[in-house]
N, C-alpha and C positions, 0 to 999 in steps of 0.2 A: 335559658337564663338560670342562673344560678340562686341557690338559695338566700345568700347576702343580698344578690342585688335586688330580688323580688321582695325580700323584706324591705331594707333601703328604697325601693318603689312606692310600697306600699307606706313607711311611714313619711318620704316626700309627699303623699297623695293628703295622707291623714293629716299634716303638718301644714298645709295650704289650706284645709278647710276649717280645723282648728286651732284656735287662739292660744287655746289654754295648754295642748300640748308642747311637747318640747323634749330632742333626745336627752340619751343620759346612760350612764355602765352603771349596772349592778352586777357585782363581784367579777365586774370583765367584762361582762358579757353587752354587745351594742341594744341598749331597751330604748322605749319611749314610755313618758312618763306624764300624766295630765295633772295638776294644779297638788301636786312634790307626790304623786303615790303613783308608785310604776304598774303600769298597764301589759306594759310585754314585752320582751324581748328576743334574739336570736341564739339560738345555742350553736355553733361552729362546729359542733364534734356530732352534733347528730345531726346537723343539715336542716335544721327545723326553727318553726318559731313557736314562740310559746306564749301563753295569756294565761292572765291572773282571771280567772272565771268565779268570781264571788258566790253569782245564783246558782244553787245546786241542780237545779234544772239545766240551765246550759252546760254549766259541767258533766252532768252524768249525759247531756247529748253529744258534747264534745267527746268524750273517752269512748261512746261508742262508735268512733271513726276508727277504720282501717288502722295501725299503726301508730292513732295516740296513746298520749300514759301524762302519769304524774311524772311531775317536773323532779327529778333528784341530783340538784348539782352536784360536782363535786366527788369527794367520797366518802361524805359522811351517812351513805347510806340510805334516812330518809328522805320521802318525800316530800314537795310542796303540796300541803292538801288543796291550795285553788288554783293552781298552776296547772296548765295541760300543756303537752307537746305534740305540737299537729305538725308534721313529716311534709316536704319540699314535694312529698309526692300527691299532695291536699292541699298548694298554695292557692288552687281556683276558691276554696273556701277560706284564706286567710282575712280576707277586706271585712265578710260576713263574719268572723268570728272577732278582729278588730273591732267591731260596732257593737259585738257582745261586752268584749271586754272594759268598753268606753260607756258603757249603759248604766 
């Protein structure tokens, strides 16, 4: 499966069981967003999804997976400090980190 559509899985999955979400683009990009503040989205150029991780706990657990990092769209450089990018090659932990980033 591919990375689009396992994300698209997973927000039809998240989208059934909550009310309050609802898709949405930020700067392009296909996100999901719960009650107007964006939760996560897919980034197409690097094959991954990505989540707004507020708790710095989760964050610093998220960044130590294989292949995460700070979200840097774009090319202006920096990064999103509560953004992580977790790699199509760690989608078994995407639903699990969805529930972080919805917490």
């Amino acid at each position: 499966m591919s990375g689009r559509a396992a994300f698209d899985e997973l927000c039809d999955d998240l989208l059934a069981r909550d009310g309050d979400l609802q898709r949405a683009q930020m700067m392009g990009y296909p996100s999901l967003k719960r009650n107007g503040r964006l939760v996560a989205c897919f980034s197409a150029s690097e094959d991954a999804m990505v989540f707004r991780l507020p708790d710095p706990a989760a964050r610093a657990e998220t960044l130590a997976l294989e292949g995460a990092h700070l979200f840097a769209p774009g090319r202006r450089g920096s990064a999103f400090e509560q953004w992580v990018v977790v790699p199509r090659a760690l989608a078994e932990r995407w639903p699990e980190l969805a529930e972080r980033a919805l917490a």
